[in-house]
N, C-alpha and C positions, 0 to 999 in steps of 0.2 A: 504494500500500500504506500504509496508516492504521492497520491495528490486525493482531494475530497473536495468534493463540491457541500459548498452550505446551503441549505435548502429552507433556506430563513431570512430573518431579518435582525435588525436593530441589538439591542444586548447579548440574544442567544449568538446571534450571527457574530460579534465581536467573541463573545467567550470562546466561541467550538472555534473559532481561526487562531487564536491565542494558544489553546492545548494541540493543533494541530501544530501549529509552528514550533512548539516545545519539541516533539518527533520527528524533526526535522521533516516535514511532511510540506509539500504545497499547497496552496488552497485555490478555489475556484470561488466568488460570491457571486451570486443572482441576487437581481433588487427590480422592484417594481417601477413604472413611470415617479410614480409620488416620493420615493424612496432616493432618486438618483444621486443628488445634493449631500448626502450623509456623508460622515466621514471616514468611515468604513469602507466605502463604496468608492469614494472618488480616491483611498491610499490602497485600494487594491491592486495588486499585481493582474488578477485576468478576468474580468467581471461580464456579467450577460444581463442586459434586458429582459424582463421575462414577460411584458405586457403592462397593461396600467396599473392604475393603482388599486380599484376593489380585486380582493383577494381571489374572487371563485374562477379571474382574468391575468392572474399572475403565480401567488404561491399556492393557488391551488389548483393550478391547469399542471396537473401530472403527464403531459405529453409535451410541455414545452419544456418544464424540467427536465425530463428525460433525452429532452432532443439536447440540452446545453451538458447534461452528462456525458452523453455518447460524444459528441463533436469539443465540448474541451478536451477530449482523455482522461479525465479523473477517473480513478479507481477504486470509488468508495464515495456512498451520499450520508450524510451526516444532514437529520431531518430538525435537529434542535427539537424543540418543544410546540405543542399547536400544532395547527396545518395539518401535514400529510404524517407528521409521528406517528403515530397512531394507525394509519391508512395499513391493513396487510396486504389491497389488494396491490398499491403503491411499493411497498416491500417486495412483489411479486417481481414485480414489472422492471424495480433495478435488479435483483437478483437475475431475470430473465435476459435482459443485456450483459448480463457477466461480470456486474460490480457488485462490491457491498455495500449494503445494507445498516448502518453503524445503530444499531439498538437490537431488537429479541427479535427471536427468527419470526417470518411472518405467520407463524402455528400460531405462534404466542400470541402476537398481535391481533389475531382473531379472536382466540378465545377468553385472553382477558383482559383485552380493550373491550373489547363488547360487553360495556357496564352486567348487563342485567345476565350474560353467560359466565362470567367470570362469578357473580353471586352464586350460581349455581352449581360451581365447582368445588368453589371453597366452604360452603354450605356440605356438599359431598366429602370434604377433608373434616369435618369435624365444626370450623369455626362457629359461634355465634353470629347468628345473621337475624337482623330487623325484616319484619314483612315486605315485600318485595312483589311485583309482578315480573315478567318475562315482556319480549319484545311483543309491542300492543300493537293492532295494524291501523295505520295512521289516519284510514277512511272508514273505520268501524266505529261510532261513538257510540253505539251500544256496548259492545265488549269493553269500551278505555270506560265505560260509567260502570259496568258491572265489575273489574278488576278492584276500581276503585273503593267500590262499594264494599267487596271481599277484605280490603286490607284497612279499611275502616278510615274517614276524615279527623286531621288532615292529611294529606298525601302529598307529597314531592314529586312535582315534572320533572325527569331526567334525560338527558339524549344519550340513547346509546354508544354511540361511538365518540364521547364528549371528552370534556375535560373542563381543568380552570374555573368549575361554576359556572360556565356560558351556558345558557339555555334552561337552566334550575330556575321552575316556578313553583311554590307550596299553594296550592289549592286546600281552603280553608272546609270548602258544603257543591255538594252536585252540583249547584247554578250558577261557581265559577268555571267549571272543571271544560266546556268544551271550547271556550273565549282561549283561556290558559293554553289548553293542549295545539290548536293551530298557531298560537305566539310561539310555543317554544316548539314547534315542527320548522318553522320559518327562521325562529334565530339558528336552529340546528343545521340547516341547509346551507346556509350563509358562511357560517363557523366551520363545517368540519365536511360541508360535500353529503351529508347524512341527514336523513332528518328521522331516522329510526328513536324509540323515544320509550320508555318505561316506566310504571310507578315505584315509590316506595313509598313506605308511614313514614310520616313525618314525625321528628325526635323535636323537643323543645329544649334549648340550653343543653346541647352535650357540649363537651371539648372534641376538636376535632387531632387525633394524632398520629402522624403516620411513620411508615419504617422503613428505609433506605436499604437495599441491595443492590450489592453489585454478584455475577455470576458467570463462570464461563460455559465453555460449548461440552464440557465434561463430566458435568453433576455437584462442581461445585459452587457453595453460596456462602454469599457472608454477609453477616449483617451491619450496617454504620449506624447504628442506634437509630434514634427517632427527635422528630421535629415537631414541636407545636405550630397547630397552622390557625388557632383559632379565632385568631381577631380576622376577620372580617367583615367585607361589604355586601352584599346582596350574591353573598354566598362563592364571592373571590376573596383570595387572602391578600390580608394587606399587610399584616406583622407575623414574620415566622422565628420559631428561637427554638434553640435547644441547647444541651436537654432540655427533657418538659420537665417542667414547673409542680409541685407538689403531686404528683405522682411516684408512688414507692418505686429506687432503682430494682429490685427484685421483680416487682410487677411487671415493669417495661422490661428488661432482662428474658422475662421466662415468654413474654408475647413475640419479643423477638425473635428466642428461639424458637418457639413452636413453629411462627411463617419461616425460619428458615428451613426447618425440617421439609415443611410442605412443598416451597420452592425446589428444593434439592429434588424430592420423589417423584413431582409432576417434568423433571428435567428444564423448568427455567432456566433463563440466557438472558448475558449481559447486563441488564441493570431494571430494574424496576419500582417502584416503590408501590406498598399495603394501608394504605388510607385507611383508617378507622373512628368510629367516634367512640367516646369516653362519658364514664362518668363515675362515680366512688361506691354507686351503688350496684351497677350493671357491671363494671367492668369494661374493657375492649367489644365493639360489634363492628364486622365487617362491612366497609362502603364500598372499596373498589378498588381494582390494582391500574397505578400508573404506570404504562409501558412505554416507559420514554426517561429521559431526562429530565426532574424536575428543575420550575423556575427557582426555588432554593434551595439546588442544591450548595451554596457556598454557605449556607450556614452549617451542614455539616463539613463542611471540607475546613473550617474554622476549627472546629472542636477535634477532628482527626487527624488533618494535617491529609489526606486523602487528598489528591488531583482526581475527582469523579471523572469530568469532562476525557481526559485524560486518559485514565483505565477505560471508560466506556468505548475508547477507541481501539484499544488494546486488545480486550474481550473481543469485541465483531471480530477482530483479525485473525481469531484462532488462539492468542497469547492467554497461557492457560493462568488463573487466576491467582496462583500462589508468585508467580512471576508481575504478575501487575500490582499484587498489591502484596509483598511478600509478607507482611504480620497484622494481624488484628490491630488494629489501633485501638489505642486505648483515650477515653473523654478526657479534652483539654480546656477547663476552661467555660467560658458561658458567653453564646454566639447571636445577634440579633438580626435579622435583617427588615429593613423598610422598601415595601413596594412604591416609588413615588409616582403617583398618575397624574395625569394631565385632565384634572376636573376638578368642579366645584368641591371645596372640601366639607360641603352641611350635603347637599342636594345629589351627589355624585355625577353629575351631568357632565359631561367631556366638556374638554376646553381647547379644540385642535387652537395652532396659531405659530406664530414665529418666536422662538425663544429668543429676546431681548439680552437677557443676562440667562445663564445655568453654571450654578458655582453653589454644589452643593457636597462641596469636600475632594472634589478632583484634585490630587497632587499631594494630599494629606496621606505620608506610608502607613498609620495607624486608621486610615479609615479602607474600606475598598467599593468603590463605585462602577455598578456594569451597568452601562447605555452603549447604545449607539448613537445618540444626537450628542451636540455640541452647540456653543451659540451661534446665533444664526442660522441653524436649522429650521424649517416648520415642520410641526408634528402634526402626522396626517389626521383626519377624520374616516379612513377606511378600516383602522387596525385597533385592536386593544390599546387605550390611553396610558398603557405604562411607558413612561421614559426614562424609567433608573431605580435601577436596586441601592439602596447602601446598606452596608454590612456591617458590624463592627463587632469586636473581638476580645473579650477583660476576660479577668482569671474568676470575677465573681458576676451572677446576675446584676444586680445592682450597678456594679462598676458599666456594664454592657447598656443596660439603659441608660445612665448620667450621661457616658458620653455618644448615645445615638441621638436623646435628646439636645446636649450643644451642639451637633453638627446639623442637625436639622433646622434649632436654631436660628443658628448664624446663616445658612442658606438663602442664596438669591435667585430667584428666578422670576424673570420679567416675561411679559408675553403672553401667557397664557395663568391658568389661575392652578392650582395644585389642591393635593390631599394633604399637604405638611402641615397644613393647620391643626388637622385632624386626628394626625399620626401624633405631634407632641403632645393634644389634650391626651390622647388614650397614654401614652407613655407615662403621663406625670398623673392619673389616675390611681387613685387608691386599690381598684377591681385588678389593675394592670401587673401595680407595684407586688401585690398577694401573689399574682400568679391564678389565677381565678377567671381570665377568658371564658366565657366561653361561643358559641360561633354566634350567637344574638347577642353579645354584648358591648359589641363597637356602639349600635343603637343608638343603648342606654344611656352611654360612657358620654356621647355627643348630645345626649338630647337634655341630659343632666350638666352638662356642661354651658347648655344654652341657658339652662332654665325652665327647658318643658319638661311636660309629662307624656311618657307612651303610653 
């Protein structure tokens, strides 16, 4: 493997060309019409248009991609996160042209990307699993009401082949339920090429926590501990940290290993992450397996010292797992990271526009910030309004907030309006400081912070 085409954008696109070039590896970027300007893009060595700016005409036309795979020579697609990750039929189709594939073989990608197949696998292994339906057919509203009805209100719209919380609507009583279900067929279409779609029961106040693997082509797994993803906005993460937060180590330990065991039997590959939610009373219940790269992974690569990005390239290649990652890491420390989006920080509303100023810790070696924009970029309105992770890294929780809260801060970004407002209230929160997230508690955090009442 010599060279890989990124099959993404913005931060992903930056990180996977960063660990590619660590391997002495070449890279290939693709970028959209809207995208051209980046700076990612215009310091690339061999870059392809791949169409305009809405996504389902550029990072999600898998035959245009595939045309700039074949006619660059790269020999390997690195899909980031979003988009076509996820896609096995996409997985096919480079493997079909004779490159690789850098994530789980596309068995895996079928079976537990497919939200509501993968529940019924690991349901089959044992795990604890919340009520669930299987894939609903999207022109039946009798069967999506009677599912419904079976798993009892409220109910959670999920897109099968989803991710990120794009396309999660909780339907409260039957007389939202058909409104709901063609919204979240249509954001799924849009998002992932898929507008395949499933129930679940809806959980009130759990914490949301998941668990990092890495795996090779041979039966072996390992686990990088787990990440709190619980603060969230309408069901995307906006603060991720680990370890989690008053949770017994033993507890998380033994959930670990249990999915590693399971991972190992069912022959997983390459990297994935076990999404669950939490709570003191229940325990661990399975939500979903991410078959990709997640968007934090640097908060565990803070506490391990692990290059994911890195091994995850490794793994695809054959490179047997004791070799990429030759020891168990052992917890370093207490790791945070901040999603910064490009939106109203009370109302969430996108704020595409031109960044005037962005000077939110860039050049700081004790902070680490992954974007792909720069000042005088504009941030489109076609894509997810995230423009920057920052990370940061102390030996104690506390230490790890103090200083994500200064650097957020002192941050300047002109142009468009942000979540940093939002992200400090919850930081310097009492709910936050305990360790007490849980995935409805961003809300509260803001709305008590205003002055109302939910």
């Amino acid at each position: 493997m010599k060279k890989i085409l990124i099959a993404n954008r913005g931060a992903a696109a930056t990180r996977i060309d960063r660990a590619a070039k660590a391997l002495g590896m070449k890279t290939v970027i693709v970028y959209s019409e809207a995208d051209s300007e980046l700076p990612y893009v215009r310091a690339a060595e061999e870059s392809y248009c791949i169409g305009p700016g809405p996504a389902l005409r550029s990072y999600l036309d898998q035959e245009g991609i595939l045309d700039v795979l074949c006619r660059s020579g790269a020999d390997a697609l690195h899909p980031g996160y979003g988009f076509l990750s996820e896609n096995a039929g996409f997985a096919r189709k480079v493997e079909a042209a004779g490159k690789c594939f850098i994530g789980p073989s596309p068995y895996w990608l079928e079976r537990l990307g497919d939200k509501a197949a993968a529940t019924a696998l690991m349901r089959e292994h044992g795990l604890p699993i919340g009520s669930s339906s299987g894939v609903l057919p999207l022109d039946d509203p009798s069967a999506v009401a009677e599912a419904a009805a079976a798993i009892g209100y409220p109910v959670l719209i999920k897109p099968a082949k989803g991710g990120g919380g794009i396309g999660m609507i909780p339907v409260e009583g039957a007389g939202q339920l058909a409104e709901a279900w063609d919204k979240a067929a249509s954001i799924a279409t849009k998002a992932f090429s898929d507008a395949a779609l499933y129930l679940e029961k809806f959980i009130f106040e759990p914490r949301h926590i998941e668990f990092q693997f890495l795996a090779d082509r041979y039966g072996n797994v390992m686990s990088l501990y787990e990440r709190d993803c619980s603060t969230q906005r309408r069901y995307q993460k906006v603060i991720e940290e680990g370890p989690a937060p008053r949770i017994p180590r033993e507890e998380l330990d033994r959930m670990a290993e249990r999915l590693s065991r399971i991972l190992s039997d069912i022959g997983y590959d390459v990297i994935g992450t076990v999404e669950t939610l939490y709570s003191p009373a229940t325990g661990f219940s399975f939500l979903e397996v991410n078959t990709r790269l997640q968007v934090e992974h640097a908060v565990t690569e803070a506490v391990t010292g692990v290059d994911i990005v890195l091994a995850q390239i490794q793994l695809a290649a054959g490179v047997p797992l004791s070799e990429a990652v030759p020891e168990r890491p052992s917890l370093k420390g207490h790791a945070i990271e901040a999603r910064i989006y490009a939106e109203h920080p009370l109302s969430f509303m996108p704020s595409p526009g031109v960044l005037k100023a962005f000077d939110i810790g860039q050049g700081d070696p004790d902070i680490r910030v992954e974007t792909g924009y720069a000042q005088g970029c504009r941030v489109s309105s076609y894509y997810d309004p995230m423009v920057a992770k920052v990370i940061v890294h102390a030996g104690t929780r506390d230490e790890a907030i103090a200083r994500l809260s200064a650097v957020l801060r002192a941050a300047n970004v002109e142009g468009i309006k942000t979540n940093i407002p939002a992200i400090v209230k919850v930081l310097q929160s009492g709910r936050f400081s305990d360790g007490a997230m849980t995935v409805d508690a961003m809300r509260h955090v803001l709305a008590e912070a205003a002055g109302q009442v939910v």
